[in-house]
C-alpha positions in Angstrom: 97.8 12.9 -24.2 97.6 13.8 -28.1 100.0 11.8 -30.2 103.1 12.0 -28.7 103.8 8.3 -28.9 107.4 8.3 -30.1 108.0 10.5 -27.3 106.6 8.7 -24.5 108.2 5.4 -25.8 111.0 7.2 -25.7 110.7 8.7 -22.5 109.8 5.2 -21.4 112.9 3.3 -22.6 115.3 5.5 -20.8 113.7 5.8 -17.1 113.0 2.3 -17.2 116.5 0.7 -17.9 117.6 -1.4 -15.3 121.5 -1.3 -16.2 123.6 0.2 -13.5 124.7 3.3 -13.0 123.0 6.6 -13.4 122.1 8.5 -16.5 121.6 11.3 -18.3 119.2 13.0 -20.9 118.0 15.9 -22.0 114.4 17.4 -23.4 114.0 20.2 -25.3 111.0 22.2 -27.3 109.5 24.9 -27.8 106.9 26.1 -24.8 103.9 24.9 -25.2 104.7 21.7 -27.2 103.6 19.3 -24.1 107.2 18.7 -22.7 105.9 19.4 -19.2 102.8 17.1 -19.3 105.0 14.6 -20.7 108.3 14.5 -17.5 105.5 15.4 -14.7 103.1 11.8 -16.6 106.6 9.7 -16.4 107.1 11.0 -12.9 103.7 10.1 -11.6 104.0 6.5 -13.3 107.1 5.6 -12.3 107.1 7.3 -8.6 109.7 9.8 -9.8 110.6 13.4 -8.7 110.1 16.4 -10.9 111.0 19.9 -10.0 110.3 23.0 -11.8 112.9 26.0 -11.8 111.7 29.4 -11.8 113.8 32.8 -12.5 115.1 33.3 -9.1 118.8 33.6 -7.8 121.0 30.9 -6.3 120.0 30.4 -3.2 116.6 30.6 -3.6 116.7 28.3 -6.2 118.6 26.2 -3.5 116.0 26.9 -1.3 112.9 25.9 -3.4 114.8 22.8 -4.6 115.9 21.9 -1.0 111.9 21.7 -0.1 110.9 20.2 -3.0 112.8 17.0 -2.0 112.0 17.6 1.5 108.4 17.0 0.7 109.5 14.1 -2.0 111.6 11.9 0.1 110.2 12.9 4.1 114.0 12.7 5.8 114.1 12.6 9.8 115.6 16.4 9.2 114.6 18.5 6.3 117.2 18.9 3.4 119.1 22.8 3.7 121.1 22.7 0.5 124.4 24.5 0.7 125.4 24.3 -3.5 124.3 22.2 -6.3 127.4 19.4 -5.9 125.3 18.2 -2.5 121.7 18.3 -4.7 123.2 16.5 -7.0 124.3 13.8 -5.2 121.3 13.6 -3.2 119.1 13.3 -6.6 121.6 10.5 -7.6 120.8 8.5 -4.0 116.9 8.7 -5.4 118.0 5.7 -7.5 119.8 3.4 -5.1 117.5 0.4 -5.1 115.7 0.8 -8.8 115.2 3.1 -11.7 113.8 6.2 -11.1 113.3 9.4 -13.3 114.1 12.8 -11.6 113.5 15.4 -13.9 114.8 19.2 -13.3 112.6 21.2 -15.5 113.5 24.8 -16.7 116.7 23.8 -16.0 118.2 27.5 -18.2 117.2 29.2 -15.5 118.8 27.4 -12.9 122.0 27.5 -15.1 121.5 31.2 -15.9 121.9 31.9 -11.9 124.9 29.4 -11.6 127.0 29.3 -14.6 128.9 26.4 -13.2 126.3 24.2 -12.7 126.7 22.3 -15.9 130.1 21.5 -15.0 129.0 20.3 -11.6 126.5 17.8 -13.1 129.2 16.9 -15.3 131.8 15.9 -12.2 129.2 14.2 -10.7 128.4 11.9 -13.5 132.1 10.5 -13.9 132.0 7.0 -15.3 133.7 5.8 -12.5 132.3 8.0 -9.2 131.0 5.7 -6.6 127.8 7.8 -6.4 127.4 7.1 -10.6 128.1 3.9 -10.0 125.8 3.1 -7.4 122.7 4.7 -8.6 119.8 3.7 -11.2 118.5 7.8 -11.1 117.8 8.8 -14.4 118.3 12.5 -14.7 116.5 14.9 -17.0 117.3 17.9 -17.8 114.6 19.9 -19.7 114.8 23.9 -21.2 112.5 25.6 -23.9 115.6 28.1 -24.3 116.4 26.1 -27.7 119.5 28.0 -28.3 120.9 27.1 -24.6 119.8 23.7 -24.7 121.1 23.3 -28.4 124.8 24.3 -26.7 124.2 21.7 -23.4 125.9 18.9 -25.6 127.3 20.6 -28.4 131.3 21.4 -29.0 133.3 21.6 -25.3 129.9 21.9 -23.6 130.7 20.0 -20.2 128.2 17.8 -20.3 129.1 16.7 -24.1 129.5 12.7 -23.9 127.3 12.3 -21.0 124.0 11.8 -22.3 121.8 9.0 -23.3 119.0 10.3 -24.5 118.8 13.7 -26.6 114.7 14.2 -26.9 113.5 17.2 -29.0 109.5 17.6 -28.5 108.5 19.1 -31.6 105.4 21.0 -32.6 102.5 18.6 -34.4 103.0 18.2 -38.4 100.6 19.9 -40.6 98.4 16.5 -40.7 98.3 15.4 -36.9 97.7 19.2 -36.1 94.1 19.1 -38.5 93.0 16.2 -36.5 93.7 17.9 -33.0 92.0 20.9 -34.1 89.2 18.7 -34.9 89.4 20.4 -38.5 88.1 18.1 -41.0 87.9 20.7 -43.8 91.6 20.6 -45.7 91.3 24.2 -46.7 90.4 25.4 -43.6 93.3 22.9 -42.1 95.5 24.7 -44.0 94.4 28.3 -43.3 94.4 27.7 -39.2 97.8 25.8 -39.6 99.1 29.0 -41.4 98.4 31.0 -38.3 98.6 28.7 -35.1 101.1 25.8 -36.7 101.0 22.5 -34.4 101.9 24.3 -30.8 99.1 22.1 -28.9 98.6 24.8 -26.4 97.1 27.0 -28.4 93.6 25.4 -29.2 93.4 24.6 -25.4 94.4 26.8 -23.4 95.3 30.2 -25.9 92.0 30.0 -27.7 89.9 28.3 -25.0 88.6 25.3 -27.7 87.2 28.0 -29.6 87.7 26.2 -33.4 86.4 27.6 -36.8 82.7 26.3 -36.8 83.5 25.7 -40.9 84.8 27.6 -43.7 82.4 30.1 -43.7 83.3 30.6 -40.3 87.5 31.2 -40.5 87.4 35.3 -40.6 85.4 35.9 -37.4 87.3 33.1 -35.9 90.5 34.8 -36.9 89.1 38.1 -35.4 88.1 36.7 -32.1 90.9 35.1 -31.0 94.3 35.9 -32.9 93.4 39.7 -33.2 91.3 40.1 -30.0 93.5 42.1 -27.1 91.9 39.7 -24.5 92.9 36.7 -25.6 96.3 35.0 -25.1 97.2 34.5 -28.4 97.2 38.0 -29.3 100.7 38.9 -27.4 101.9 35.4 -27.6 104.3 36.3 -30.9 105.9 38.9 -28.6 106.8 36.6 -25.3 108.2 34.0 -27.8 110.6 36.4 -28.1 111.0 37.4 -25.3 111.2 34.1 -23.6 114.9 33.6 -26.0 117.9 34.5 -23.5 120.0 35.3 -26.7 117.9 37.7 -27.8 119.0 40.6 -26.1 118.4 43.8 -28.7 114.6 42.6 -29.6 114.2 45.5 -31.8 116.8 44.1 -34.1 115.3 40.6 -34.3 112.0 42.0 -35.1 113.4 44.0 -37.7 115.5 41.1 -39.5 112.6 38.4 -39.4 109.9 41.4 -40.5 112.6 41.4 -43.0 111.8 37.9 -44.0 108.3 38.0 -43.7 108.0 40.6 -46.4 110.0 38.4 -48.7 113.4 39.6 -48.1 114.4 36.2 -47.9 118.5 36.1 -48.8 121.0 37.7 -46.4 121.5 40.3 -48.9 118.1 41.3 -49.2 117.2 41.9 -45.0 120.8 43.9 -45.3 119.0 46.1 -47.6 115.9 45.9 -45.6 117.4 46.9 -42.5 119.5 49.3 -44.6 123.1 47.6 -43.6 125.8 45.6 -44.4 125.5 41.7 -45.3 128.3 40.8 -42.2 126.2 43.0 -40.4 123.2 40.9 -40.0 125.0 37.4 -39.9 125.3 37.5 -36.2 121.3 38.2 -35.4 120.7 35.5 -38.1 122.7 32.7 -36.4 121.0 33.4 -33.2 118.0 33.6 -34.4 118.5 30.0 -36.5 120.3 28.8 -33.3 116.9 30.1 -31.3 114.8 27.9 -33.9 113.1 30.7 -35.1 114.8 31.1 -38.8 115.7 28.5 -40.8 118.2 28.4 -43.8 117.1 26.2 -47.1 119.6 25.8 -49.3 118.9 26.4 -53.2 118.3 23.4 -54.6 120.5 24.6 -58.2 122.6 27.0 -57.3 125.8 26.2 -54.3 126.3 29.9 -53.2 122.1 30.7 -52.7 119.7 29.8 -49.7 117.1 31.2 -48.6 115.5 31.8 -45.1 112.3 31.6 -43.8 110.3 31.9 -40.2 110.0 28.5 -38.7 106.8 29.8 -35.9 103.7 30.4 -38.6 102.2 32.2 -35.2 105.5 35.1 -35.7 105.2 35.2 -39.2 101.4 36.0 -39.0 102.1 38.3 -36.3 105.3 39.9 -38.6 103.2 40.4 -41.8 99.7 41.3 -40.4 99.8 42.3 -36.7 102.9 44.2 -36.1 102.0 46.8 -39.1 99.3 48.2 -37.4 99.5 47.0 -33.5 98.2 50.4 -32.4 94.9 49.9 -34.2 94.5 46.3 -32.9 95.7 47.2 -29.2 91.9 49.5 -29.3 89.5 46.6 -28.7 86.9 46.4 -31.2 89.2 47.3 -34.6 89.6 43.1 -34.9 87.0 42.6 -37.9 88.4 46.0 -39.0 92.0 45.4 -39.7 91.4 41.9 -40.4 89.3 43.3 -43.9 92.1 45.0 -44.8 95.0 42.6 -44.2 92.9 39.9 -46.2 94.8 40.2 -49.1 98.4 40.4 -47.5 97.7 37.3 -45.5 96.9 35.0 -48.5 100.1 36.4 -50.5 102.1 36.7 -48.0 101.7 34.2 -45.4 99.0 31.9 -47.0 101.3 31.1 -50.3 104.5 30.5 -48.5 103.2 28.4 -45.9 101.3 26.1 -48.2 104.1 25.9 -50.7 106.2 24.6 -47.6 103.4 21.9 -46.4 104.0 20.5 -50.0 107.6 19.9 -49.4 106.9 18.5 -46.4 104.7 15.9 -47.5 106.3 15.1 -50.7 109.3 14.4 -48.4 107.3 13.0 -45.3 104.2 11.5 -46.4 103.7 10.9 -50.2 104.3 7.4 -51.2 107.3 6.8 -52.4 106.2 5.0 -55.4 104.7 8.1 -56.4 107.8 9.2 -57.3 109.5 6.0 -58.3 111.8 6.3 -55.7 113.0 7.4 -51.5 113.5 11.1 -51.9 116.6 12.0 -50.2 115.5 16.1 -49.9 113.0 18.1 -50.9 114.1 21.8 -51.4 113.2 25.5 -53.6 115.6 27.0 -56.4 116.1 29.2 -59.0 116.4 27.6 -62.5 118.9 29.8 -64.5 118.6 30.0 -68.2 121.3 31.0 -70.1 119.7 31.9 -73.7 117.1 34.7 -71.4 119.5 35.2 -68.7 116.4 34.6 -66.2 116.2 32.7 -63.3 112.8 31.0 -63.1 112.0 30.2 -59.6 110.6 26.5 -58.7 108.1 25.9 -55.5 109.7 22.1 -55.4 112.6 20.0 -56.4 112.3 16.3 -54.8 115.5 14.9 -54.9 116.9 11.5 -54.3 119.7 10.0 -53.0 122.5 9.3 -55.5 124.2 5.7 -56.0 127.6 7.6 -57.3 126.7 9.1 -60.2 124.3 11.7 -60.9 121.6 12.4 -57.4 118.4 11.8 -59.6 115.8 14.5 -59.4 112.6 12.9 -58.8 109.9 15.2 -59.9 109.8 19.3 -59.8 106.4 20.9 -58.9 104.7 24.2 -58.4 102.9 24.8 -55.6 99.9 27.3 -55.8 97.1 28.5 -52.8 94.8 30.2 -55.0 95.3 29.4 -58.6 93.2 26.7 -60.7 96.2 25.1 -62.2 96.1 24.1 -65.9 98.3 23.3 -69.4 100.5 26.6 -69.0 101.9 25.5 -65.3 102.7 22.0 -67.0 104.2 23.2 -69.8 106.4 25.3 -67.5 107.8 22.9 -65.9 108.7 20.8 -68.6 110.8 23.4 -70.3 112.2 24.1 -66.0 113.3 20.3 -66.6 115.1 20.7 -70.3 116.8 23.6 -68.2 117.8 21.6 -65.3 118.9 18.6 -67.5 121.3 20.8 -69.9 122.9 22.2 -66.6 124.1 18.7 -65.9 123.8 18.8 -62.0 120.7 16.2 -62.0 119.6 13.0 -63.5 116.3 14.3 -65.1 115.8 10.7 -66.6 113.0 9.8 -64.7 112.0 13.5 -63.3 108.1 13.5 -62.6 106.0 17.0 -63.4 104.0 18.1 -59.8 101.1 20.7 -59.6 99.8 21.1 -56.0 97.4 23.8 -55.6 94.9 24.9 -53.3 91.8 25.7 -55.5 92.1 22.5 -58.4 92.7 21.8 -61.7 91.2 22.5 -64.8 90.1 20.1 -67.5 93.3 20.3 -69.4 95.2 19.5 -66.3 93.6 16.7 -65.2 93.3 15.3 -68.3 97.4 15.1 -68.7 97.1 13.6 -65.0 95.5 10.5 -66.5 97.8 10.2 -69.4 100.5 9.9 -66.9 101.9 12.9 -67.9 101.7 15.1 -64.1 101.3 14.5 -60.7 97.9 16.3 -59.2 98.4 17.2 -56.0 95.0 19.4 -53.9 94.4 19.7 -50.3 92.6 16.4 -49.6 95.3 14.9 -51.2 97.8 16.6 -48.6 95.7 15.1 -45.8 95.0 11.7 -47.2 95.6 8.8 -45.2 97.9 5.9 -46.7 
């Protein structure tokens, strides 16, 4: 097991707790985050039972479920399940005389067969049922549908109130995912994270280990394995997809998140992509967010502005760079080919974005914050408007803190480049982006740091206002450096 500590602990905590009565929790993740590994290594430690569901209908779900406890418990007679209320009940005996995990994986497709079933866990787990009462079982329930398992708990959802754990198995941040990889290079860190993001399964088992032997190495490795038609990770954007029960009209949520990929970022702009109406693409937008696939960022200077962008770096890769010409890559052999000519796109469009968002995430997650003289609150994009130009200027970072009553004080502002040797003229831009922001009144600029974080360095000029105190350099070892 990689990382995964919190989790575990967590895990740990609630199958463990010897206070009567039996509870309930609930895992959710993407696939190929670990969850799996994780419920079946609690299982095996504490002498637990885990089942996992496959698309079937009732009764053979009934059937399977029946045999799996069968096998798990050896009654004088073997278990013939007649409805979900009597499986139940007999998972809640598995706990009678100590703590035990019993962990109902998939569980979506379960409820997906029997819409009621929910509501049946939910009777069963009355606070004051004898069979509750009287049992230490410690349920999990576990889905990778995110928008079904988001609504498990959510609103009037039966089973609302009754849990005790809520566990989200994320995929690995930008750092933990270099060290996995076994990538000690940050540039090339960055590069793989822009494609394959911190989904664990897809060094092991997608790409079969194969890792960029270096630098010099990244294009051929990009070739045989993200672009090759024989590899797993080549269709693997598609079945996310796919895998999303919301998702019925897939053609439509293609469409709106190759929208975002090519920078149609605001709901207005995929309406005009998609050549409709604004109200007509709220609905595929919410279910994709709900799906964990988009992802709203509101402006960080103007109330009625966000922004979205794709959440899965392995979709927006596939969005920008596969999708345009997937009848070329589907003909094995055209890898190296279409991969020289998408070169370009991916480091503008994919590349830039997705390293302009690993510097928000550290400033927020893993710079110091005495770097910034302060906790920051949020880290977020905006548009700068200035009135004597009528312009908007548009600014990569805005770290801001938490406010004491008056003012929320901006920390620093930053620009976040992949390819540019920043200098004098990105430092002078952002101090005039401060004056801007401090005339409009919304901030306390007081204390407001200057940030460059590029991919390629610094100039002379630049580095030489870094040691009069005058900007914060920030380059890819410094994104990766340990505290």
């Amino acid at each position: 097991m990689f990382d995964r500590d919190h989790e575990w602990a967590a895990l740990t905590r609630f199958v463990s707790d010897e206070q009567p009565g039996a509870t309930l929790g609930v895992v959710s993740g993407r696939r190929r985050q670990g969850k799996t590994f994780l419920l079946e290594a609690v299982c095996r430690a504490a002498g637990g039972f885990y089942f996992g569901a496959i698309e079937a209908a009732d009764p053979e779900s009934l059937r399977h479920i029946s045999r799996a406890l069968t096998a798990h418990c050896k009654p004088a007679s073997p278990f013939h399940f007649q409805n979900w209320s009597e499986v139940v009940d007999t998972l809640l005996s598995l706990g009678a005389e100590r703590p035990i995990p019993v962990v109902i994986d998939e569980f979506p497709y379960l409820a997906k067969a029997n819409p009621e079933l929910p509501s049946i866990i939910q009777n069963a787990f009355r606070p004051l049922r004898e069979q509750r009462t009287g049992s230490r079982t410690r349920l999990l329930l576990c889905g990778s549908a995110l928008s079904f398992m988001s609504r498990l708990l959510s609103g009037s959802a039966p089973l609302r109130g009754r849990a005790g754990l809520e566990l989200v198995v994320r995929p690995l941040d930008f750092r933990l995912a270099a060290e996995f990889w076994g990538i000690d290079d940050p540039r090339l860190a960055i590069q793989v994270n822009a494609i394959v993001g911190g989904t664990p399964a897809y060094r092991r088992e997608f790409a079969r280990g194969d890792v960029p032997n270096g630098p010099e190495d990244f294009d051929d490795w990009v070739a045989r394995t993200v672009l090759n038609p024989e590899t797993p990770l080549f269709r693997e954007p598609r079945y996310l997809l796919a895998e999303e029960p919301d998702l019925r009209d897939t053609a439509l949520y293609l469409s709106v998140l190759g929208a975002v990929a090519c920078g149609n970022a605001t709901r207005g702009g995929i309406a005009n992509y998609l050549e409709r109406k604004a109200a007509d693409v709220a609905h595929p937008i919410t279910v994709l967010e709900d799906a964990g696939l988009l992802r709203r960022d509101a402006d960080a200077f103007r109330d009625n502005r966000s922004t979205y962008r794709i959440t899965e770096p392995l979709i927006r890769f596939y969005q920008t760079i596969m999708r345009p010409v997937w009848d070329q890559l589907e003909r094995p052999g055209s890898a190296h080919r279409v991969w020289a000519g998408s070169r370009r796109r991916f480091t503008g469009n994919v590349l830039g974005p997705h390293f302009e968002q690993l510097c928000r995430d550290w400033a927020l997650h893993d710079a110091d914050p005495a770097l910034f003289d302060g906790l920051p609150a949020r880290v977020a994009n905006g548009t700068v408007h200035d009135p004597a130009t009528r312009t908007g200027h548009e600014l990569d970072l805005a770290v801001i803190g938490a406010s004491d009553g008056g003012k929320p004080p901006l920390l620093a502002i930053g620009e976040a480049k992949w390819n540019d040797t920043m200098g004098v003229g990105h430092i002078d831009r952002l101090r005039h982006l401060r004056d801007l922001i401090g005339r409009a009144g919304r901030y306390d600029v007081s204390q407001t740091r200057l940030m460059c974080c590029s991919g390629a360095g610094f100039n002379d000029k630049a580095q030489l206002a870094a040691e009069r105190g005058e900007v914060i350099l920030v380059d890819a070892p410094a994104l990766y450096a340990k505290r």
